[in-house]
C-alpha positions as CSV (number, residue, x, y, z in Angstrom):
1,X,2.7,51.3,-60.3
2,X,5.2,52.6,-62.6
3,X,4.7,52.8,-66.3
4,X,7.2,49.6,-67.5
5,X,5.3,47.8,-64.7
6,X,1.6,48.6,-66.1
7,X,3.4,48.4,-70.3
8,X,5.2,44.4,-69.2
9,X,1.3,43.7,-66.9
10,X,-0.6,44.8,-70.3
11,X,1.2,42.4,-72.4
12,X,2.9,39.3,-71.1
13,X,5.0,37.2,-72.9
14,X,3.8,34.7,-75.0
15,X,4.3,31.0,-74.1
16,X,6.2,28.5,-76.0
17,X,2.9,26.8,-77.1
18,X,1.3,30.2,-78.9
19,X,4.4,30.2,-81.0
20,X,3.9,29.2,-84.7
21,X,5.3,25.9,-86.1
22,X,7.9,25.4,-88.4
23,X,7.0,24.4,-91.7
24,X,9.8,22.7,-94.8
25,X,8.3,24.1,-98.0
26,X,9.6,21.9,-100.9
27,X,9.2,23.4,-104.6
28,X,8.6,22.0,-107.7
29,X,10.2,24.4,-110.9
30,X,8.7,24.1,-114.3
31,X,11.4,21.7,-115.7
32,X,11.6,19.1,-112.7
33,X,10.1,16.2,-112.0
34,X,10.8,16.2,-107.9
35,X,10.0,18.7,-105.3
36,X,13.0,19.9,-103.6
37,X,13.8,21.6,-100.0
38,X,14.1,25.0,-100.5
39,X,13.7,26.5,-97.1
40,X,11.4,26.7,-94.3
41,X,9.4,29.0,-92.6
42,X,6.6,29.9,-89.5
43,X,2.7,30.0,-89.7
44,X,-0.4,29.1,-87.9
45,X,-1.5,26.3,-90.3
46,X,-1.0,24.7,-94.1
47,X,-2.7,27.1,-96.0
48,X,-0.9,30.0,-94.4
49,X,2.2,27.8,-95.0
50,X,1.3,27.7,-98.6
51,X,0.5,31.1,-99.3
52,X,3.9,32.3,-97.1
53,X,5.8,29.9,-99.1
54,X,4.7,31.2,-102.5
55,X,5.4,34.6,-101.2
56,X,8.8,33.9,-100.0
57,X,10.2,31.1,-102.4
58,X,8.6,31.6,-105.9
59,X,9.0,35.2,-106.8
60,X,10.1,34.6,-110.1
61,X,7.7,32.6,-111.0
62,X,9.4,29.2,-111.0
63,X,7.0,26.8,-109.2
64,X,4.4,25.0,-110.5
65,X,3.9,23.0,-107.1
66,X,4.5,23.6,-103.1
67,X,4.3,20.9,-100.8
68,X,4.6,22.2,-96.5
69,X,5.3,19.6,-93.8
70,X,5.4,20.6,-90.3
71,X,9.4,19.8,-89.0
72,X,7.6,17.8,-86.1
73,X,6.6,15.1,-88.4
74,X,9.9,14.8,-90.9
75,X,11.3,11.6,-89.5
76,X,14.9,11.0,-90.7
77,X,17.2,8.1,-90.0
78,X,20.3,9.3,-88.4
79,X,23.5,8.8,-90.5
80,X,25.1,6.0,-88.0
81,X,22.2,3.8,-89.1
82,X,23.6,3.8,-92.8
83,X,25.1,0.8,-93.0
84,X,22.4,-1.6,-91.7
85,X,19.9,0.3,-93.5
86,X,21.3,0.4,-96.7
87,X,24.3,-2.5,-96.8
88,X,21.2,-5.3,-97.5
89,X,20.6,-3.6,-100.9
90,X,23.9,-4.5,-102.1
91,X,23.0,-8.0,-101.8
92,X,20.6,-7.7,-104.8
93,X,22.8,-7.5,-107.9
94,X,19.4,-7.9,-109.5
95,X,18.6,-3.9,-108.4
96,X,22.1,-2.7,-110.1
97,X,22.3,-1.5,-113.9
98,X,24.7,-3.4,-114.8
99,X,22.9,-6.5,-114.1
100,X,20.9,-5.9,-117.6
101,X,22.4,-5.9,-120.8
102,X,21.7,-2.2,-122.6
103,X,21.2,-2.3,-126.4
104,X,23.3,-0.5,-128.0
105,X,20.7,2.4,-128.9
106,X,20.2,3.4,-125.7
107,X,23.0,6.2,-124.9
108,X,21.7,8.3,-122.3
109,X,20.1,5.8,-119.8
């Protein structure tokens, strides 16, 4: 048996299953109120997510939170579905700002 055949016998290539999963990390910065996508990454499980994404994303120093979701469970609706998903909301003047009258006082609303 020659060498590459004993080197590619010693160590076989790993299956699609023994592959990590793909994790969003979403960061929350010092001054925000929301957690926002800032990347995504590979690792065996949620703490190791957590502790990759702290490494990679807040070097600086600027999170105060980190939230990981495995990709295989972010369900999104697909952007041909807009109009039936959203057009019913424009039915409820009620939910619009200008519905309400704003006192005067309030500038930055």
């Amino acid at each position: 048996m020659s060498k590459t055949a004993v080197q590619s016998a010693a160590m076989p290539a790993a299956p699609h299953e023994a592959e990590w999963p793909l994790w969003e990390v979403f960061i929350r910065s010092q001054h925000g109120l929301a957690h926002k996508h800032v990347g995504s990454l590979h690792a065996p499980d949620a703490p190791l997510a957590i502790r990759n994404a702290r490494d990679v994303y807040t070097r600086r120093n600027e999170g105060v939170s980190i939230w990981v979701v495995r990709s295989a469970d972010v369900h999104a609706s697909a952007p041909g579905d807009r109009e039936p998903l959203f057009d019913p909301a424009n039915d409820k003047v009620y939910r619009h700002p200008t519905f309400f009258p704003m006192p005067d006082e309030v500038k930055h609303l």
